[in-house]
VEXZA-720406 format. One record per atom (N, C-alpha, C): x, y, z. Coordinates in pm, whole numbers, plus 50000, padded with zeros to 5 digits. Each point is the difference from the previous one (the first is absolute). Example, Ala and Ser with C-alpha at 12.3 -4.5 7.8 and 13.67 -1.06 7.14 Angstrom:
BEGIN
513194943150780 499115011950000 500905012050000 499655010549928 500825011950006 499235010950073 
//
This chain:
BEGIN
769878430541657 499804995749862 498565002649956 499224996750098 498275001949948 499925015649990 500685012150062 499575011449983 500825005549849 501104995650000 501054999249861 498784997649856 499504987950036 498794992549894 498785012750009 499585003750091 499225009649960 499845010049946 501155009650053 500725007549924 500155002149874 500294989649924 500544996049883 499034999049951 498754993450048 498854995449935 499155013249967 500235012150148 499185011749949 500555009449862 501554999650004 500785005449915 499464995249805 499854987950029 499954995449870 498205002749967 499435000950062 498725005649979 499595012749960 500925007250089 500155012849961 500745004649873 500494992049992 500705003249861 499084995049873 499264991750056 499294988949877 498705011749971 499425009050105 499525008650028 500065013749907 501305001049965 500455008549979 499954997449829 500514993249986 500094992949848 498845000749920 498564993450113 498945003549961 499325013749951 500655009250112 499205012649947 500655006449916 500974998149949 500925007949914 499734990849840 499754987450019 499594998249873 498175004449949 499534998550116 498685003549962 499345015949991 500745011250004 499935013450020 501105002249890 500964989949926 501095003849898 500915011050102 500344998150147 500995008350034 501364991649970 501395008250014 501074990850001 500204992250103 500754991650000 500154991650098 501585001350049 500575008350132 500965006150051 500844986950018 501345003149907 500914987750070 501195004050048 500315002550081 500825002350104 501274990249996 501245010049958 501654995449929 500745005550110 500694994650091 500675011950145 501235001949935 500195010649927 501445003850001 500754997250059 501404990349975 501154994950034 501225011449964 500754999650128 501595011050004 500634987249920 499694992149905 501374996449897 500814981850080 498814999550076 500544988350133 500434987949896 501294995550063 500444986549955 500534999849839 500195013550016 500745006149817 501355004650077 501424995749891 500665009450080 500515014749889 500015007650064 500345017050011 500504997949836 499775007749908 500775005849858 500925007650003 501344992149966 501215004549995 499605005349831 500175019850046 499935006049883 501245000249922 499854998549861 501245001549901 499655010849912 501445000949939 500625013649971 499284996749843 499165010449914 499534998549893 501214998749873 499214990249917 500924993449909 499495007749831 500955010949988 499385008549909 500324993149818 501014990250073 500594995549855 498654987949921 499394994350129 499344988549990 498905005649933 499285015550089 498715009149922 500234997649844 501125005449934 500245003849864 500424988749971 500684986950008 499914987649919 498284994249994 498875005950104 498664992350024 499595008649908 499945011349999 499185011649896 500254997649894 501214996549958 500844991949822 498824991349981 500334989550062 499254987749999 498385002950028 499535008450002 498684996549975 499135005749836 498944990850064 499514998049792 498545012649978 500805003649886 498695006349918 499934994649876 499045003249910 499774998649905 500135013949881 500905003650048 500395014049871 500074994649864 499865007449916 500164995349838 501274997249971 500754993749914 500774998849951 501005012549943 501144999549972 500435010849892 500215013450097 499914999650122 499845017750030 501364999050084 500754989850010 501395008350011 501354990449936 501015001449997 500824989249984 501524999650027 500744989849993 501335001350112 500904992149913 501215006149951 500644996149905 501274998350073 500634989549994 501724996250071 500955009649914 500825004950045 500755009149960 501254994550063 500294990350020 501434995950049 500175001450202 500595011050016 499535001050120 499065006950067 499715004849927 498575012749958 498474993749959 498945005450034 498734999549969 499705011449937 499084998949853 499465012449938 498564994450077 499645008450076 498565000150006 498815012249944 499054994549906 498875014549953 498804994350054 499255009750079 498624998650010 498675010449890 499154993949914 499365009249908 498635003350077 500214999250115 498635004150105 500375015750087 501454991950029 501105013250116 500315009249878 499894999749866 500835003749888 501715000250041 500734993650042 501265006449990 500624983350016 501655002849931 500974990150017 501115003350124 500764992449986 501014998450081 501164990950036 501065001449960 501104985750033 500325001350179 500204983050029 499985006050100 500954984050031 500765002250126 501014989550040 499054987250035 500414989849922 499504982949986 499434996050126 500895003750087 499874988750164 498665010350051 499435007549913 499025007450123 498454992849988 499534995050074 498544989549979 498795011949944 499324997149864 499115008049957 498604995750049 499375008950058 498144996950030 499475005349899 499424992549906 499015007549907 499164993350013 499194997350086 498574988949997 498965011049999 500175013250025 498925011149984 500785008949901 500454998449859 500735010849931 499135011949951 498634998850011 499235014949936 499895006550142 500474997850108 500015007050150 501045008150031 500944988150003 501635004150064 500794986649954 501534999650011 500864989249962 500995006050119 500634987150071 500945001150124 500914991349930 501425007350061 501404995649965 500334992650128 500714992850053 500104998750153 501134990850035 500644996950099 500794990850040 499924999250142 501084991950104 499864998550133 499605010750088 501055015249913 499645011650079 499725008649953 499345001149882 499115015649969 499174994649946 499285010949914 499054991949874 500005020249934 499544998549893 499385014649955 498694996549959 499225000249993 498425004349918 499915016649925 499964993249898 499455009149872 498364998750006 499495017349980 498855000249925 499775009049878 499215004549952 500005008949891 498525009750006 500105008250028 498465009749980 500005011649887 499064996149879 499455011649913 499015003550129 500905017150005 499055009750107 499045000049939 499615007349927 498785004849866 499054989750055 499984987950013 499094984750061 499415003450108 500595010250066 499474997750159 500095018750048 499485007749874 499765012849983 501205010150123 501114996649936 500995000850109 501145009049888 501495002150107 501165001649901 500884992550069 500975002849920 501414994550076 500545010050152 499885010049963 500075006150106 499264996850122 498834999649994 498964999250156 500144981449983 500214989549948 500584986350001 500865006250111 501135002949916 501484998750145 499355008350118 498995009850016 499915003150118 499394991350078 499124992349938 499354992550073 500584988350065 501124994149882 500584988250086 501775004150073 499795015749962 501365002850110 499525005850171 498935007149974 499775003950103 499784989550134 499574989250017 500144991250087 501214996550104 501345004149901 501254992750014 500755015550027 499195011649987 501115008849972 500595003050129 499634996550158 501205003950134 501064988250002 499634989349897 500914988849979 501245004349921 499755005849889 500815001849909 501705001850068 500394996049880 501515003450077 500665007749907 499774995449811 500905006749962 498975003949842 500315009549915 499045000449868 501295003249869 499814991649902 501115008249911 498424997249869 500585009449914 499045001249852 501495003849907 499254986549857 500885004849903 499754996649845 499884994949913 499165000549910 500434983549898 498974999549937 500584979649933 499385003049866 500145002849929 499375002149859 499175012750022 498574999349925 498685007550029 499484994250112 500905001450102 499294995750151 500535009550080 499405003450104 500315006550173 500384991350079 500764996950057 500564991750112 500115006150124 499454990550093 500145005250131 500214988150082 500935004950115 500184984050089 500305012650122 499034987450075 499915004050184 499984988750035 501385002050108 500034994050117 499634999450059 499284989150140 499865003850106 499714987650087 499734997350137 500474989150108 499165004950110 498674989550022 499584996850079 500634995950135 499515002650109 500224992550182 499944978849973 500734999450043 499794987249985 499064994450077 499104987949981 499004997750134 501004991850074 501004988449979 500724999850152 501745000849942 500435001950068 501885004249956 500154982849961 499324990450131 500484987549960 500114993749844 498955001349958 499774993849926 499255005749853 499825016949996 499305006449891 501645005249945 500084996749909 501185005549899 499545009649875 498964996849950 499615004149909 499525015449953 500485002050048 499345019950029 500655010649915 500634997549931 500525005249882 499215003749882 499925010549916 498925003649847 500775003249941 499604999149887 500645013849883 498484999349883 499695007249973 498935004249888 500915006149904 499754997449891 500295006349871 498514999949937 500255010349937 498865007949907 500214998749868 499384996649898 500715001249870 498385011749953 499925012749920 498935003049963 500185010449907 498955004549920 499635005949907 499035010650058 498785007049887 499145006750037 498854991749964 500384987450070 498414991349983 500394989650123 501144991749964 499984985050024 501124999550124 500264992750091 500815000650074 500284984850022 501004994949969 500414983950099 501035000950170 499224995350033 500654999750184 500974987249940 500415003950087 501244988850097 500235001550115 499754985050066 500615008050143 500524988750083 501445002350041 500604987050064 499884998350145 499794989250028 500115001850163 501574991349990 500414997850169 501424994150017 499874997150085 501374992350040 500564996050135 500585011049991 499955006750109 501135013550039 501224995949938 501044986050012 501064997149995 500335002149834 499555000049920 500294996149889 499205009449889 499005010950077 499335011449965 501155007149860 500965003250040 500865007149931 500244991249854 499914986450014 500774992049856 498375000149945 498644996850049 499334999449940 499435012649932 500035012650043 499665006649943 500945005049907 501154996349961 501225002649893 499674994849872 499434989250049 499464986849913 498875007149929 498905002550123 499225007249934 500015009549888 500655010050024 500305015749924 500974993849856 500974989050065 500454993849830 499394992149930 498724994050047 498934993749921 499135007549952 499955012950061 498995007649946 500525009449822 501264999850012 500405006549887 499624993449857 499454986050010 499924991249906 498315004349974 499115007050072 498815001750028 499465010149844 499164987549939 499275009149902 498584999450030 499045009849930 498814995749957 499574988749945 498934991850007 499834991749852 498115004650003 499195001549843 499084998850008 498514991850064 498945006550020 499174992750119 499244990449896 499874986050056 498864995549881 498794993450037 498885006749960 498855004550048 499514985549992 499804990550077 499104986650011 498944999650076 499464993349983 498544995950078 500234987050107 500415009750145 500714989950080 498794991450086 498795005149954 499414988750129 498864992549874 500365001549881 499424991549826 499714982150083 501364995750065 499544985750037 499614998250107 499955009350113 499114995250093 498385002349963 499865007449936 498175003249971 499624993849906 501174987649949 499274991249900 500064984350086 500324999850115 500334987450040 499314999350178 498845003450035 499464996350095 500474992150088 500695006750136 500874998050092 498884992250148 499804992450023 499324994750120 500774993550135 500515004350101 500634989850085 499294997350118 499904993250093 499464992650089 500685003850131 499315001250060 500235001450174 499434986550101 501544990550039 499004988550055 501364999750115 499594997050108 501034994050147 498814993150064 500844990150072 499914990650090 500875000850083 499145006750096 501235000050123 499354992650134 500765001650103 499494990450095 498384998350017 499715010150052 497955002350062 499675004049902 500215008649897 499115009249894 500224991749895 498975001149833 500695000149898 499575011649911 500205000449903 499775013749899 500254993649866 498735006149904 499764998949885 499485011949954 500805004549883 499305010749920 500534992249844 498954998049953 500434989149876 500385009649874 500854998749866 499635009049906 498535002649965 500025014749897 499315003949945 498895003950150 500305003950115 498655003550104 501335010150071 499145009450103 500435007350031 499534993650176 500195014550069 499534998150176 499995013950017 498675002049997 499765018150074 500195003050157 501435010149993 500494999350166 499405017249994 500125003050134 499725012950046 500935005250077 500155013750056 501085006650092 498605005950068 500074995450105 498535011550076 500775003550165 499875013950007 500605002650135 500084994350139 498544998849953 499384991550147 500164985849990 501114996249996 500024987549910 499334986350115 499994999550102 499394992550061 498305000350012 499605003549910 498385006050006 499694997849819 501174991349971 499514994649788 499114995950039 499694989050101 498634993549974 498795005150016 499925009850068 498865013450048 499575005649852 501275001749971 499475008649844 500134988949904 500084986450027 499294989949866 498725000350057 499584994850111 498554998949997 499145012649931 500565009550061 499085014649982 499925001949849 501354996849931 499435000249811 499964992449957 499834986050085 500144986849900 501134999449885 500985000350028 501414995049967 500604993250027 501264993349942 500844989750062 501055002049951 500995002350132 501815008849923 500864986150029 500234995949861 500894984850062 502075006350026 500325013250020 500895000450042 499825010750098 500665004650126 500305015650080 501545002050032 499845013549909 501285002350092 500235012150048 500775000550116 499985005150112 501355007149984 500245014450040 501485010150016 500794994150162 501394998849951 499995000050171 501635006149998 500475005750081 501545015449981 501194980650060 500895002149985 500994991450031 500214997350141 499415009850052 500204999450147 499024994950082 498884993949901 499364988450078 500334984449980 499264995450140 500694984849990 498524994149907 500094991050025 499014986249905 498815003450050 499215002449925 498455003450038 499044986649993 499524994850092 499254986250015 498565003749893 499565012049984 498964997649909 499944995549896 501794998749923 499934988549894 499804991949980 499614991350166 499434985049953 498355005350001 499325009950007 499324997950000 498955003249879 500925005149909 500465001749860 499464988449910 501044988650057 500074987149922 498364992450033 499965001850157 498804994750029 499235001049944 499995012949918 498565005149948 500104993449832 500904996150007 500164994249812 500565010449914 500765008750110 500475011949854 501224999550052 501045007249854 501255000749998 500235013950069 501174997050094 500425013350068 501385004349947 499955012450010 501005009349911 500765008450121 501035003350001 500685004750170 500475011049931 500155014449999 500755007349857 501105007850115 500684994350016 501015007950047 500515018349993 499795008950077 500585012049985 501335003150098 500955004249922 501065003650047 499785015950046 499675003050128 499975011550044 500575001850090 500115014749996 500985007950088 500115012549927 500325012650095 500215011349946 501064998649922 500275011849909 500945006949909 500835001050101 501185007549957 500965003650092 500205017149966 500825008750076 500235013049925 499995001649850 501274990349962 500425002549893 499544993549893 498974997049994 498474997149892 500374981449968 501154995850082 500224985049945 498984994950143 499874985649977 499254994650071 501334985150035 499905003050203 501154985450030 499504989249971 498664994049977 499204986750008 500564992249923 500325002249876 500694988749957 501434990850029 500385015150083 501864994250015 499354990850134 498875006750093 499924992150143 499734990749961 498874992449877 499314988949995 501054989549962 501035004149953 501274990849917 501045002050147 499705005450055 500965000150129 499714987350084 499054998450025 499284992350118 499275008050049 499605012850007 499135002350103 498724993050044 499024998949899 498934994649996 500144982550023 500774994150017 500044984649970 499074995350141 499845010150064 498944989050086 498875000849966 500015007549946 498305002449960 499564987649878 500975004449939 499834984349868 499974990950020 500944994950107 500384987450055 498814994550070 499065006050050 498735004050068 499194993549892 499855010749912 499184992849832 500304992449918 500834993150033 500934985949921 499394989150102 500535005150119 499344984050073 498744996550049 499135012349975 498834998950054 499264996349841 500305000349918 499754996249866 500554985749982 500794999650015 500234986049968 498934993650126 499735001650136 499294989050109 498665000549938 499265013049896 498614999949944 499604989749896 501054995949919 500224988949911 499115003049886 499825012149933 498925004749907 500855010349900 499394998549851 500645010449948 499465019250068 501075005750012 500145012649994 501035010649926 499055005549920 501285010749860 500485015050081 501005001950025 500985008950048 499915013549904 499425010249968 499945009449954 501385009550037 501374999549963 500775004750049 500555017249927 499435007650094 499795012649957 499435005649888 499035001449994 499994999749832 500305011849969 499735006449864 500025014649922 501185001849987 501394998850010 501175000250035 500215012049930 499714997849796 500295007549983 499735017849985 499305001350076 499175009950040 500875013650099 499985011049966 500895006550122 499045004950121 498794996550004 499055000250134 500314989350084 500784988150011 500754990250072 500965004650015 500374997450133 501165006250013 501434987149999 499614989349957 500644987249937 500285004549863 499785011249922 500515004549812 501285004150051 500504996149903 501565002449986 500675018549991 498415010050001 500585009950024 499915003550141 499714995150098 500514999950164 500904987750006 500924996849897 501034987950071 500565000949884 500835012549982 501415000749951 499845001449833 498964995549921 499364994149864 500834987549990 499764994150099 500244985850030 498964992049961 499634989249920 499174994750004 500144985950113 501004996749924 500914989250105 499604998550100 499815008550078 499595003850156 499154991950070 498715006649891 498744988650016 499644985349941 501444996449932 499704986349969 500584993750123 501175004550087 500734991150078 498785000850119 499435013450048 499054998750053 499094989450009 499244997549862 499304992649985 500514982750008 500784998149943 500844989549983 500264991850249 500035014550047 500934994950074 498524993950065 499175005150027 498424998150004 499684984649977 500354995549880 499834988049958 500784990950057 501175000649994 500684994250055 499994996650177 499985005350056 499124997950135 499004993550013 499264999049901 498424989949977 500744986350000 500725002749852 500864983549965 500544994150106 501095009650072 500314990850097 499554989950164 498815007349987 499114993850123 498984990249906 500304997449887 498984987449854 498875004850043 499555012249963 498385007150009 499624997049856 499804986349924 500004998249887 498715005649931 499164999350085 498595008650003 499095018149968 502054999750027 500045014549971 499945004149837 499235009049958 500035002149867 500625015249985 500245006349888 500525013049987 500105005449869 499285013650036 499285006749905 501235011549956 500435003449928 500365009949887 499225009350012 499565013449960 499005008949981 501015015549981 500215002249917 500005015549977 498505006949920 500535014549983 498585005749976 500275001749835 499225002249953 499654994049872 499905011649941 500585014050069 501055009249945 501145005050037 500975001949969 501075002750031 500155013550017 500275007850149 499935014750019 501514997850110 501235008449985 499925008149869 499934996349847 499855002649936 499444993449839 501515001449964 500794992150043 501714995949913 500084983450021 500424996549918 500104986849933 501544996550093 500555007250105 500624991350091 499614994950148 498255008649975 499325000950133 499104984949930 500024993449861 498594994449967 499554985350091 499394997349967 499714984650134 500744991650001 500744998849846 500904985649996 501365002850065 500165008950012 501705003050061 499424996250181 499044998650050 499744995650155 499864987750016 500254994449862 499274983949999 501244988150077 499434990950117 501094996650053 500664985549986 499644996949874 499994986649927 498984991649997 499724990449928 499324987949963 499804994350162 500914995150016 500124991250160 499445004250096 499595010449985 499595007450135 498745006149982 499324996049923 498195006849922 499774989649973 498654996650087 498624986449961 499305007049857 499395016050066 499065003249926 500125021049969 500464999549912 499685015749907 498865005150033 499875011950086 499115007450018 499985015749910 498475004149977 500205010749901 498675006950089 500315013649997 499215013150056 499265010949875 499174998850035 499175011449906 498925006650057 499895010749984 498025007650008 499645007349906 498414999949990 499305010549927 499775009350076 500695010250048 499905015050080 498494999149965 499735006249877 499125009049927 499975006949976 499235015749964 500115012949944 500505005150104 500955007350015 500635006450109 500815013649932 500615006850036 500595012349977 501964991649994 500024988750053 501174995949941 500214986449892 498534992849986 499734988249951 498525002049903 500394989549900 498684996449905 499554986550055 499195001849921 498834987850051 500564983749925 500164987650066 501114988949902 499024990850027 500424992449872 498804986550021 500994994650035 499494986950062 501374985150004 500664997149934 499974999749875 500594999849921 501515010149987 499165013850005 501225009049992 501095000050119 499034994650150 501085000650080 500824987550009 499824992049955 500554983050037 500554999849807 499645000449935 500144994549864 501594996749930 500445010949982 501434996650004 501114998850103 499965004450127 500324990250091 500294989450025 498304994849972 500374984850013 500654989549882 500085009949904 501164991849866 500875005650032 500345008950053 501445004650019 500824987250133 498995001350082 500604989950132 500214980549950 499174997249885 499514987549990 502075004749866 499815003949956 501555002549923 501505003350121 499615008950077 500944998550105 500614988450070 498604993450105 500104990350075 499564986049943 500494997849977 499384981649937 499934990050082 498444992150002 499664987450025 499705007950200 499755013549990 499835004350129 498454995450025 499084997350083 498725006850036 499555014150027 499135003549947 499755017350023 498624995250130 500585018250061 498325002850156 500175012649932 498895007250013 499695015549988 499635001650160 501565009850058 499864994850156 499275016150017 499615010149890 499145010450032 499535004149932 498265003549961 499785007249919 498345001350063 499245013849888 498945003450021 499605012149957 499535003449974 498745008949920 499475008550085 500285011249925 499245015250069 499034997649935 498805016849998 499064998349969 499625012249895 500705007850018 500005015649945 500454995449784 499295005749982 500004998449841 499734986049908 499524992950049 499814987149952 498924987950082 499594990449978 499104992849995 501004985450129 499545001950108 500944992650082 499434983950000 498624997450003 499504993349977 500454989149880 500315006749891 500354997649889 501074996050020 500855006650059 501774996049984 499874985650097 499584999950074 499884986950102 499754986949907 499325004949955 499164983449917 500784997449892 500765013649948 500954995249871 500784995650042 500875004650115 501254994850101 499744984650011 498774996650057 499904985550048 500344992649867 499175004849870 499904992949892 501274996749964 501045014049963 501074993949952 501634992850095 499205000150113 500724992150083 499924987349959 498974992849926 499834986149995 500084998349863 500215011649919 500504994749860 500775009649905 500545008650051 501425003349937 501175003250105 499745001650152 501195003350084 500134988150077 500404986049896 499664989550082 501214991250099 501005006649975 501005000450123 499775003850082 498885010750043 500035010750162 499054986850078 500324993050083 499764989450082 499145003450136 500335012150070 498855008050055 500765017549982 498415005550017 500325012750010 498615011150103 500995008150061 499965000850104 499075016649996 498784997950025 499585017050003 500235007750106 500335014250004 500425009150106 498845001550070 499714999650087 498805004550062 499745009350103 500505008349946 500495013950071 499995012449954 499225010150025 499885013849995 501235008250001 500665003949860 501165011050031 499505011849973 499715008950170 499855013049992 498754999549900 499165017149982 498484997849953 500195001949840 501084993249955 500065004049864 499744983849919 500514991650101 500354985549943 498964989350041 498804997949964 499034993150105 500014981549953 501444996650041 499894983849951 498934992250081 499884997250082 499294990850022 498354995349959 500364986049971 498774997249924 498625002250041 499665002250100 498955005950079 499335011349942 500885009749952 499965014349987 498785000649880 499204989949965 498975003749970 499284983250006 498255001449945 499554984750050 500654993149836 499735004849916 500324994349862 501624996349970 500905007650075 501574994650032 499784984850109 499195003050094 500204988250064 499064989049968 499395000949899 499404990749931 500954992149882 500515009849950 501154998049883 501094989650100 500524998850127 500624993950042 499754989750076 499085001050036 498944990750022 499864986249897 500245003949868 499654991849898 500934995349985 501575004150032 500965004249922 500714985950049 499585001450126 500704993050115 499274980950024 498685003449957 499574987049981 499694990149900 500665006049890 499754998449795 500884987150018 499574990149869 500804992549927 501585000949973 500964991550107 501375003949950 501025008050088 499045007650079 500215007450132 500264989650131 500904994150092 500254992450048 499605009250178 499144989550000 499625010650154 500584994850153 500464986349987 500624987750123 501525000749912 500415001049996 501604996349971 500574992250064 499975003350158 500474995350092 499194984850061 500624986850029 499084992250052 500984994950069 499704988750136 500394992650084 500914986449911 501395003649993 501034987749974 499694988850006 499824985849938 499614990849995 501384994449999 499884984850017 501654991149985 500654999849878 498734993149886 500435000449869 500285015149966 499785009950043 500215011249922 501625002050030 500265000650143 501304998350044 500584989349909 500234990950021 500384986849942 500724998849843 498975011749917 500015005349838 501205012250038 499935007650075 500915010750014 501604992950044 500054991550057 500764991450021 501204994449865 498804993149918 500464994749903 500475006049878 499075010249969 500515012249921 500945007450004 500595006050208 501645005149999 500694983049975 500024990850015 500684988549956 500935001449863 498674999549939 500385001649833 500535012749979 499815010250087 500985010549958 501904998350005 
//
């Protein structure tokens, strides 16, 4: 026992030791989390994705669209439905559930086993035709195809292709059935495109082609769709109480996070420019387990960001398997891994779950998975759900597509990936100022974030916004400048973005983000990071009453 006591006694010295020199030199102070195999959890019995539940959650979630832009008239057993955003009408059979909560996007028809989504593209918008449109969104699908007929509906071209995806398991994927119809002109084209249960493929697309005969034009009417968000100053709050941690980001303040490669060495490069990044976040591929440097994240008083990448090669045939594996089970140990080792940290952490989606440089875009969007919501969805069921309540989860849509078709756009209300803490939005480049002009903040962020604050309602990427080249413009305006109107016109996150990373010698890259940039952030309003601790040590209030508040819920 007396050598036990000594022991113990040198241990705690050494540690007390340790504490000392790390606060007095400002090094971090290493806290050491031993990764747990999942002990005393039992195993996740994976289930079969519930595609009906996606499209009743996607119905049900809220935007704030204007009034007047579509409407749905009872027709006995029939629905007349017109959208003046999609321009076009349509009767269509009563029992089919309508999504119009995004009608200037897309409008979904749907029931237990199909759904169609309509969109509408003036090519001319997106310096395009109808022709290179259908190449673009047939070519993906074309070793799929099964069958093509063309035939004509007024002053329209009609075209419908078939075609039927691999199922990801025989058990339990039914859904692998398409049909696209084309309706187009020499400008404008409206998609349709049904998915199915194999079983019943044949009645729905009958349905289809005899609903479509009712299919007119109606005129577009030109409104000013984001008039009430830029008159009504949107602020929401970021606050948890969870077991050890708590978190405050109050309205009207922001939290300057960073992405830096070396990410265990932020504090090296706060001392060296005198900065303070109150969030980091860190890349990590699916196929890692729980990385313990997140507590050491929290330790430091900043919010940690985990951004999930779904990687893996392409396959031959230009589709990518990751999504069917991630909805399979493959990956569930790995999550199950980051569910329970998250929940034993007892601190908030935001889940960055793939972002850019809609982007075709991910190989999560729906043109490597069938022009499925679906794909990557069950993906994402199944992700979450694995958190929920081990109560990782701590877990937060980020949204993030890229804040352009490539390919540039309005069935690729961000809101068709969106995977309901229920399943998004916080709306993430992506932007950069390239700069003068041979493929890019030079953008203030403004130009890159500006309508965006009224477009997303009209999309998603009562969401929190992160800017989970952005940053400034240097080539044709004043970088210095863009920094300090960035900070400014972070704290008084983009006052939803709650933190936002600079790239801090060199792409290739054309793109020189990081703030370093000159002394007057890292002065500009320097300032940026320690100003009035700028929240630099977010993170602090859980108190009882703070618990206690979190308590009482889910009560009253």
């Amino acid at each position: 026992m007396k050598r036990k006591g000594i022991i113990l006694t040198i241990i705690l010295i050494g540690l007390a030791l340790g504490i000392w020199y790390a606060t007095s030199t400002n090094q971090p102070i290493k806290i050491a989390l031993p990764v747990q195999e999942s002990v005393g959890y039992a195993p996740y019995q994976h289930k079969a994705p519930d595609l009906y539940s996606l499209w009743k959650d996607e119905a049900a979630s809220k935007s704030l669209q204007p009034a007047g832009l579509d409407t749905i008239v009872a027709q006995g057993d029939r629905n007349q439905y017109s959208n003046n955003q999609l321009s076009f009408s349509m009767n269509i059979p009563a029992q089919w559930t309508i999504d119009h909560h995004q009608p200037t996007e897309y409008v979904r028809f749907f029931s237990e086993d199909f759904r169609i989504d309509v969109t509408y593209e003036d090519t001319t918008k997106a310096y395009s035709t109808p022709d290179k449109f259908l190449e673009t969104t047939l070519a993906p699908i074309k070793e799929f195809e099964v069958k093509r007929e063309t035939s004509q509906h007024n002053e329209f071209n009609v075209l419908v292709v078939d075609y039927k995806r691999p199922p990801i398991s025989k058990s339990f994927d039914h859904f692998t059935t398409y049909t696209y119809l084309f309706a187009y002109n020499d400008k404008d084209v409206y998609t349709f495109q049904l998915k199915s249960r194999e079983d019943v493929w044949s009645n729905r697309r009958g349905e289809l082609l005899q609903s479509f005969k009712t299919f007119a034009p109606v005129p577009y009417n030109p409104v000013d769709l984001n008039k009430d968000m830029q008159s009504k100053p949107i602020s929401n709050e970021l606050v948890a109480a969870n077991r050890n941690y708590h978190m405050t980001v109050p309205k009207n303040s922001f939290v300057q996070g960073i992405y830096h490669k070396e990410f265990e060495k932020l504090t090296e490069l706060e001392n060296e420019t005198s900065t303070r990044f109150g969030s980091q976040m860190i890349y990590k591929s699916i196929q890692n387990e729980f990385d313990p440097y997140i507590v050491q994240v929290l330790e430091d008083g900043r919010i940690p960001i985990v951004s999930f990448l779904f990687e893996t090669p392409k396959n031959a045939k230009g589709t990518s398997p990751i999504l069917s594996e991630i909805i399979s089970g493959k990956y569930d140990k790995y999550f199950v891994n980051w569910a329970t080792n998250t929940k034993r940290v007892g601190g908030p952490i935001y889940f960055r779950i793939a972002g850019e989606m809609n982007g075709e440089w991910t190989i999560w875009n729906a043109v490597h998975n069938y022009n499925d969007p679906d794909l990557y919501k069950l993906a994402y969805r199944h992700i979450v759900d694995i958190f929920r069921h081990y109560n990782a309540d701590n877990a937060n989860f980020i949204w993030n597509p890229s804040g352009t849509n490539v390919p540039f078709v309005n069935w690729n756009h961000a809101t068709m990936y969106f995977p309901g209300d229920s399943y998004v803490h916080v709306i993430g939005l992506s932007g950069y100022n390239f700069g003068k480049s041979q493929w890019s002009e030079w953008k203030t903040f403004d130009e890159v974030f500006g309508t965006l962020y009224y477009d997303y604050l009209r999309y998603f309602s009562g969401k929190p916004f992160i800017i989970g990427e952005y940053a400034s080249g240097e080539s044709g413009g004043n970088k210095t400048e863009w920094i300090q305006n960035a900070s400014s109107l972070l704290k008084s016109k983009y006052t939803n973005i709650k933190i936002a996150v600079w790239f801090n990373e060199k792409q290739g010698e054309e793109f020189n983000f990081p703030f370093t890259s000159s002394p007057e940039s890292t002065q500009a952030i320097q300032k940026a990071t320690t100003t009035e309003g700028v929240i630099s601790h977010p993170i602090t040590k859980s108190t009882k009453e703070q618990i206690e209030n979190k308590i009482r508040h889910q009560d009253k819920k």
